[in-house]
Residue frames relative to the residue before (quaternion, step in Angstrom):
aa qw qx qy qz dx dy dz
X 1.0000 0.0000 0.0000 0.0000 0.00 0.00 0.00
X 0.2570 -0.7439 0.6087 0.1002 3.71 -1.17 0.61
X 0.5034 -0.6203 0.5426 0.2597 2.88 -1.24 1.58
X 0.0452 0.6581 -0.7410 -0.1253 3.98 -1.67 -0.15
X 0.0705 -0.5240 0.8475 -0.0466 3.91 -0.83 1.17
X 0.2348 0.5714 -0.7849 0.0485 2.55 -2.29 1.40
X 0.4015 -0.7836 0.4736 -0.0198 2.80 -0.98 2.13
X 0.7240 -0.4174 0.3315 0.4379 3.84 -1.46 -0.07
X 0.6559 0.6687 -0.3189 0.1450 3.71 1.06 -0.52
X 0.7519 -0.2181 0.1774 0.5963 3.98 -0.12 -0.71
X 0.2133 0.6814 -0.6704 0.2018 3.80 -0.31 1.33
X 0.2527 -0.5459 0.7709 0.2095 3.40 -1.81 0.95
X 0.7263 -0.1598 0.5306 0.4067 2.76 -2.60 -0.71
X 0.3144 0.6609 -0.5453 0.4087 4.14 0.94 -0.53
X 0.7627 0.5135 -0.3216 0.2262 3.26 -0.38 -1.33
X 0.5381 0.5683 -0.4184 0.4609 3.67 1.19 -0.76
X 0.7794 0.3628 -0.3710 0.3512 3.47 0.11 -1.09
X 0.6173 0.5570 -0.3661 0.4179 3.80 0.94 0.54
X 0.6012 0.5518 -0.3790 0.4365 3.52 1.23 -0.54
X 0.1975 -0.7758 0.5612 0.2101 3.30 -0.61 0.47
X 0.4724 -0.7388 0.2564 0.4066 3.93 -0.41 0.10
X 0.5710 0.4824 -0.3912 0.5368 3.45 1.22 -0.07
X 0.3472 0.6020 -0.6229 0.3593 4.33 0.95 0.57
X 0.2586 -0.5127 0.7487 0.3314 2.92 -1.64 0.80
X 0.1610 -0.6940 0.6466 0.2728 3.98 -1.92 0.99
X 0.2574 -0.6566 0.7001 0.1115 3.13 -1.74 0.10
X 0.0481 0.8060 -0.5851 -0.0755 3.35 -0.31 0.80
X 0.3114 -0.6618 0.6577 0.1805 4.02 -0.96 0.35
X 0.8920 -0.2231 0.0354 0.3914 3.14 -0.67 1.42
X 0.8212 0.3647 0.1352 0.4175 3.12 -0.27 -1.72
X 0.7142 0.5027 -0.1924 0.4474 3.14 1.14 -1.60
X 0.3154 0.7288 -0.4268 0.4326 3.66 1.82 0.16
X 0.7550 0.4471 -0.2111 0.4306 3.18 0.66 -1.79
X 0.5903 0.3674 -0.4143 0.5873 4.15 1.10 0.17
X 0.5260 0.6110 -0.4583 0.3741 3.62 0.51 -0.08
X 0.6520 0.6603 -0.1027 0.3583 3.18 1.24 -1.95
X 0.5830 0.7107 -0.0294 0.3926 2.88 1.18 -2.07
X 0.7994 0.1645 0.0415 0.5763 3.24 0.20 -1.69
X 0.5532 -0.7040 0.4190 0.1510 3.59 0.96 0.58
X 0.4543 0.4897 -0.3977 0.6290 3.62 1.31 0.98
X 0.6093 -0.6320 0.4686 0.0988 3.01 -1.42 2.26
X 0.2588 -0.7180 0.6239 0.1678 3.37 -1.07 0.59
X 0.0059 -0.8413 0.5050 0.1929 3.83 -0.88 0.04
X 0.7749 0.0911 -0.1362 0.6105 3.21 1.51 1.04
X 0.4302 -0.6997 0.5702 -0.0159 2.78 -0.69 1.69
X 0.2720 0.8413 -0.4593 0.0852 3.76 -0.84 0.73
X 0.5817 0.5520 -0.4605 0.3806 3.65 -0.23 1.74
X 0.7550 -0.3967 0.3340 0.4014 3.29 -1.04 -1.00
X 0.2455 -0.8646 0.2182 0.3804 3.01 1.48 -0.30
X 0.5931 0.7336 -0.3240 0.0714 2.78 1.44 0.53
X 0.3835 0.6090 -0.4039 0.5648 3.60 1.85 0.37
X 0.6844 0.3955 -0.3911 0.4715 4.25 -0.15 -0.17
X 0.5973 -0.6291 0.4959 0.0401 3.09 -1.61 1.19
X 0.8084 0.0264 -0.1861 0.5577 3.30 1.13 0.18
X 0.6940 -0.5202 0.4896 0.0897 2.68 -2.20 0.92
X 0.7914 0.3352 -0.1982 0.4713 3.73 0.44 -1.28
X 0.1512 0.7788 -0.6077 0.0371 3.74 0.52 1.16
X 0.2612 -0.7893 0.5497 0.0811 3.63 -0.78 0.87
X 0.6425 0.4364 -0.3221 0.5413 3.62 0.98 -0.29
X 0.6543 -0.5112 0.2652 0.4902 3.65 -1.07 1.37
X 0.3711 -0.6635 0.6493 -0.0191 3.20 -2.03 0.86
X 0.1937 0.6676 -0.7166 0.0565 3.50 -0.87 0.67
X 0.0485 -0.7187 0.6934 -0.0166 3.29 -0.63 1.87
X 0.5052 -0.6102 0.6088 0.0406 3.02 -1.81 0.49
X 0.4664 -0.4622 0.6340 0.4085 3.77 -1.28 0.01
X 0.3766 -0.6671 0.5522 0.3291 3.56 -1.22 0.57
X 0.5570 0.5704 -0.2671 0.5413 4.00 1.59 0.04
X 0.6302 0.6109 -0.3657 0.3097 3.73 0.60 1.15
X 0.9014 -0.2765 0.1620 0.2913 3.00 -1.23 0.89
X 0.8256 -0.0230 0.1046 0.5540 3.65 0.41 -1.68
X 0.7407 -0.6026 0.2084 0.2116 3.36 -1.10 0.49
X 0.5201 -0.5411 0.2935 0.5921 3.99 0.05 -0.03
X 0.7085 0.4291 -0.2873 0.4809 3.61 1.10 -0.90
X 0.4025 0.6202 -0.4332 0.5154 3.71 1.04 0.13
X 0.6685 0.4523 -0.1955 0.5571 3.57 0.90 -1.60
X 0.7142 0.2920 -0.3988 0.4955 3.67 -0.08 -0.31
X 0.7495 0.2398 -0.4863 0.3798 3.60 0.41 -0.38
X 0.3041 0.6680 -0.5592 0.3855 4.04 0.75 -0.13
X 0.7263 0.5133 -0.2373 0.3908 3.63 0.62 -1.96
X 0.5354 0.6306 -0.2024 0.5241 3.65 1.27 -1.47
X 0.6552 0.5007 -0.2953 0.4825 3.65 0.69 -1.30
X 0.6241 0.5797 -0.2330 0.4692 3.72 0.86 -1.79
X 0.8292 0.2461 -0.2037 0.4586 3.65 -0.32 -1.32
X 0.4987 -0.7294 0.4555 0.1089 3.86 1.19 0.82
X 0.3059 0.6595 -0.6143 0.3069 3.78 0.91 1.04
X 0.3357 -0.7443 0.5278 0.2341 3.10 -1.31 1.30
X 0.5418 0.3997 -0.1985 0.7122 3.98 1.32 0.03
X 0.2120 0.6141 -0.7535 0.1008 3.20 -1.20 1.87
X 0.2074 -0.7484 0.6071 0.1680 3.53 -1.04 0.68
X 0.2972 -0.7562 0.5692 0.1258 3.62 -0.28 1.09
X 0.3889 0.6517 -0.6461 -0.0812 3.66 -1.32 0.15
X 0.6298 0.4886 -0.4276 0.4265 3.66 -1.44 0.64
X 0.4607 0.7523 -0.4112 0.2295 3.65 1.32 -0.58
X 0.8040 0.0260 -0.0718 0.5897 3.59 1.06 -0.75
X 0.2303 0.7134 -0.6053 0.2676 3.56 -1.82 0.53
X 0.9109 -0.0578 -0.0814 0.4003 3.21 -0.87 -1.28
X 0.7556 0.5635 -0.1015 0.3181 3.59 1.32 -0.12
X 0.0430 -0.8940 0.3348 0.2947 3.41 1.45 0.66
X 0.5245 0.5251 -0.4370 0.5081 3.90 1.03 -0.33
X 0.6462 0.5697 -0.2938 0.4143 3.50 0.47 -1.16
X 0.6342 0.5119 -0.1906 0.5472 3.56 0.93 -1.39
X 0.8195 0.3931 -0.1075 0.4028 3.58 0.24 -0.84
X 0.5173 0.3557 -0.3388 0.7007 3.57 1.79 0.34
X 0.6834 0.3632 -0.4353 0.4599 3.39 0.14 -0.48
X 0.7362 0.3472 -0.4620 0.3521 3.83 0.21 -0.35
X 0.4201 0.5574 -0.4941 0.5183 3.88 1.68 -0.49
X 0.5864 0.4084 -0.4761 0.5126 4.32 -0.03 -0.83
X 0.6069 0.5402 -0.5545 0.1798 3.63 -0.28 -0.62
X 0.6785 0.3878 -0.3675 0.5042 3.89 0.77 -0.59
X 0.4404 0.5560 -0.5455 0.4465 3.88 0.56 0.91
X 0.6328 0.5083 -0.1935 0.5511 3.53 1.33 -0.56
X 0.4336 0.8122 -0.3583 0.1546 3.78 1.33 0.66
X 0.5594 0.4144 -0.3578 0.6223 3.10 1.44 0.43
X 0.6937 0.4307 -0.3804 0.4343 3.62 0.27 0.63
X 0.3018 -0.7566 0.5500 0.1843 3.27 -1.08 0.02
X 0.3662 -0.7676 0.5245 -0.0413 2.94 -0.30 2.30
X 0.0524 0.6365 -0.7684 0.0409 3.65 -1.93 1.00
């Protein structure tokens, strides 16, 4: 199975024609609200919620303190790291956030036993 993390950063409609339906997704916060959008199931919610547009998430949660350490996209790839997928496909990771953008590409060598797009 292949991991997919999509975060709050720069995502088109593109992204559908990459999800395959047996991916497990991970969205990071925000990256909920491209999930929503482009009409593609999440199976794990992961942050503070505070960057995503909605409240009534029904698919599993792991919220956070909005005071912590590492970012929401840090968290989804930590999670990515955990459930040991040797295939993650990453989109949203950089764009509107130059801190954001610039941790998420430092997290990328947490993902060394996988093979990262």
């Amino acid at each position: 199975m292949r991991g997919v993390i999509i975060c709050g950063g720069n995502v088109g409609e593109y992204i559908k024609d990459y999800i395959k339906p047996d991916d497990f997704v991970i969205c990071a916060d925000a990256g909920y609200d491209h999930a929503k959008k482009f009409g593609i199931k999440a199976d794990v919610v992961i942050g503070d919620m505070d960057s995503t547009k909605f409240t009534d998430i029904a698919e599993e949660k792991r919220i956070y303190p909005k005071r912590k350490d590492f970012t929401d996209s840090e968290l989804a790839i930590m999670y990515a790291e955990e459930k040991g997928f040797e295939r993650v496909l990453l989109f949203g990771m950089i764009g509107t956030r130059m801190d954001h953008s610039l941790a998420n590409i430092g997290m990328l060598s947490r993902l060394k036993n996988a093979s990262i797009i």
